[in-house]
C-alpha positions as CSV (number, residue, x, y, z in Angstrom):
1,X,13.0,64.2,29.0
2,X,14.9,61.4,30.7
3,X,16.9,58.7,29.6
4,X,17.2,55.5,31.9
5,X,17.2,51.9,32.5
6,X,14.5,50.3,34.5
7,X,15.9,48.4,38.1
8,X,13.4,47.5,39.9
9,X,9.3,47.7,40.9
10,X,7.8,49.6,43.2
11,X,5.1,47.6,45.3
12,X,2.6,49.0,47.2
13,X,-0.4,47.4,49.3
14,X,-1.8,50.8,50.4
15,X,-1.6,53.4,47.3
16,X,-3.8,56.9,46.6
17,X,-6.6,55.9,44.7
18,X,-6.5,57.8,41.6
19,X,-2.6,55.8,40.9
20,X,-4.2,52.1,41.4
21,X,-4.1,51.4,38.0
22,X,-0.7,52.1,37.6
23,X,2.6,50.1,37.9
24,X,5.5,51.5,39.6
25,X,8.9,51.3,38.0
26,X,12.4,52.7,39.6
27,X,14.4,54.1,36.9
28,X,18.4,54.5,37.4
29,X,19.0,57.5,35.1
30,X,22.0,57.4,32.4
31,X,23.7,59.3,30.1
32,X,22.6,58.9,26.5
33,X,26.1,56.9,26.1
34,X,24.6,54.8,28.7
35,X,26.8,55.8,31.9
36,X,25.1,55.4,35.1
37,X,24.1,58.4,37.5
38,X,23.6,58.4,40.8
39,X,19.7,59.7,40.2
40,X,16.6,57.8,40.5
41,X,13.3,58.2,39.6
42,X,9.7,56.4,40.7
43,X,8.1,56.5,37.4
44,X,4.1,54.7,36.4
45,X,4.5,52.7,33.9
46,X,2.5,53.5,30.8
47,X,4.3,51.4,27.9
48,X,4.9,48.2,29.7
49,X,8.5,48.6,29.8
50,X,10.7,45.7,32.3
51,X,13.2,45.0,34.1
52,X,16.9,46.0,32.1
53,X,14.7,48.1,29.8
54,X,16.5,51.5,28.6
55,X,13.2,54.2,28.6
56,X,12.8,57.3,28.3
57,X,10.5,59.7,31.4
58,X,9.3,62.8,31.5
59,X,8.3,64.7,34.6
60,X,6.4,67.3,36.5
61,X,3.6,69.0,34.9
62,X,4.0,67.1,31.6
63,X,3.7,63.8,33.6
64,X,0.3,64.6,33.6
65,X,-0.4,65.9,30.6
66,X,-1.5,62.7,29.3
67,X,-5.1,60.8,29.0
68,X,-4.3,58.3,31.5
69,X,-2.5,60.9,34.1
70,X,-4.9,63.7,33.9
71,X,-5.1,65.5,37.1
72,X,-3.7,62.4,39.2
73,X,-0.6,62.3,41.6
74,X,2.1,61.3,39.4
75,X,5.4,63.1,38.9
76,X,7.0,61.1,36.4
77,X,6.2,58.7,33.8
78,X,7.8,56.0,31.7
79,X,6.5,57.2,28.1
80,X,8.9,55.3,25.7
81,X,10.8,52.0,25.8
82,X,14.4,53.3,23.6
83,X,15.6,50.8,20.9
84,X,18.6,52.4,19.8
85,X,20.3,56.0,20.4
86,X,22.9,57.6,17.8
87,X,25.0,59.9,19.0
88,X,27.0,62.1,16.4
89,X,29.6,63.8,17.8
């Protein structure tokens, strides 16, 4: 899984049909001490996370492991909207 913070929305007029339902989110990955990376991911939406939002993605074949992504076209998915991360080190 990925941690990142949601910049931005993806908007399409023409999209695959089976991904209609879905909103696009672009996610600028981080460290889990919240430094930036230079990665980014296109990610459907499935917990209505926003803008500024720190979530966490998964991606690949367990993008689709889910009820609503079941044998569609996604790659990676916004599956949790991250309150709070401890790190003990």
């Amino acid at each position: 899984m990925i941690i990142g913070k949601v910049v931005g929305n993806v908007w399409s007029t023409k999209k695959e049909e089976r991904i209609k339902a879905f909103k696009l989110l672009i996610v600028r990955e981080t460290k889990p001490t919240g430094e930036k990376t230079d990665n980014y991911h296109i990610a459907a939406d499935l917990v209505d996370a926003g803008i500024d939002d720190i979530v966490l993605i998964t991606r690949g074949s367990s993008a689709r492991q889910t009820e609503d992504t079941d044998k569609r076209p996604i790659d990676a998915i916004v599956v949790g909207v991250i309150d709070r991360i401890d790190l003990e080190e």
